[in-house]
Phi, psi and omega in degrees: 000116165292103162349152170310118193284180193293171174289314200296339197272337186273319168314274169356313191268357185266297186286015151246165221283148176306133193218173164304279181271146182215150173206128190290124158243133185091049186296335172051231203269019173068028183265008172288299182272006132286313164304313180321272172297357160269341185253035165086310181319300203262164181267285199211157190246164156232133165238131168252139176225140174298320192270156156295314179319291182350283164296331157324293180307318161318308194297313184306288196337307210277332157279353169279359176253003163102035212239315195007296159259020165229059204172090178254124204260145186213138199252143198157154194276068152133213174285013137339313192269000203233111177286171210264124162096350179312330186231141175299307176258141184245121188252115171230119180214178181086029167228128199300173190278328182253011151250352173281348170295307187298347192244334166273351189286147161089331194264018225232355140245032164280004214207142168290329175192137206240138167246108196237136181250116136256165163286340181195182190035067164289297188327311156325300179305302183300320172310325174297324177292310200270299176347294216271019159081060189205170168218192194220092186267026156169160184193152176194164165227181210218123113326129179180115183083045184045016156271164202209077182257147180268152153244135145212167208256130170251180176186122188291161193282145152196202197281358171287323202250036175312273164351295189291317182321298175286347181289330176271322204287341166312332143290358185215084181216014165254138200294341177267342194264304156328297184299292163286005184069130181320299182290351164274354147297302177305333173228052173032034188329138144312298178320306201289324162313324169298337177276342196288301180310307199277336174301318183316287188290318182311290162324316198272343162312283186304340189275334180278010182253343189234179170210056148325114190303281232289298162335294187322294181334281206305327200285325186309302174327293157349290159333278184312293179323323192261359153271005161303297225274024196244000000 
């Protein structure tokens, strides 16, 4: 029986939207897509991995939760094992933004709907989403272990989906709303103030010993973020 999961993997699984299907990439021991399909969100899972271990350690979980026949493990590179509409939702997370860009260009109106953590080069990232015609319907950010990651649910854009489309991209034209993300500004994440605050203190170490452009820059953004919250 799997034990309580991390905060970050039950955030992930709280943003998704109820589906047929859902398929994990990078599945590391499948414990996304058994919570999924035991509690009713997913119908049915693919969970994917690049490595062979991995996925053994998915396969054993997943008969060990009784989940076989709704839990299928497929070996592969990013979304390579997943055909375009095979699955409603796509979950990728545990990854830098640019290699999860890379695993995402050409596919982002294949799936309905991708729920994503990268680790880093968010600001790259969100811009590679709303470029690519997707918008960014909900965003957070999580703490755990003095770690400090986002998840947020994209969606490619079409004619359904207008309304909603402006409603995010409205939130995301500014170099802070890039960096910290618009709707977590918007809806004043608790979390991302505890990260704001501690970049706040970081910076202000460093600006007293340097006068670093790049530095100055960034503790500025910081500012600007933290006058959402005011």
């Amino acid at each position: 029986m799997i034990q309580a999961l991390p905060k970050r993997l039950e955030t992930i699984i709280s943003m998704v939207p109820p589906s047929s299907v859902i398929a994990d990439i990078g599945c590391d021991h499948a414990y996304t897509s058994i919570a999924l399909v035991a509690r009713g969100i997913a119908s049915s899972a693919i969970a994917c991995d690049i490595n062979e271990g991995p996925l053994q350690s998915a396969q054993k979980n997943i008969r060990e939760e009784q989940l076989s026949q709704k839990i299928e493990t497929r070996l592969g590179d990013g979304l390579t094992p997943v055909s375009a509409g095979e699955a409603d939702t796509i979950i990728i997370a545990g990854m830098g933004g640019l290699l999860m860009q890379h695993i995402l260009t050409g596919r982002l109106h294949d799936f309905r709907h991708f729920i994503l953590s990268p680790q880093r080069d968010l600001p790259v990232f969100r811009r590679f989403l709303i470029e690519n015609d997707c918008f960014i319907q909900d965003e957070c950010m999580v703490e755990e272990d003095g770690k400090f990651y986002t998840v947020m649910h994209a969606c490619p854009a079409n004619d359904n989906t207008d309304e909603q489309r402006k409603k995010a991209d409205a939130l995301y034209q500014s170099e802070a709303e890039f960096t910290y993300g618009g709707w977590n500004l918007f809806k004043k994440d608790a979390v991302l103030l505890q990260f704001l605050q501690k970049e706040q203190a970081r910076y202000a170490a460093i600006l007293r010993k340097t006068s670093s452009p790049d530095i100055t820059h960034a503790n500025k953004l910081v500012q600007i973020a933290l006058e959402a919250y005011q």
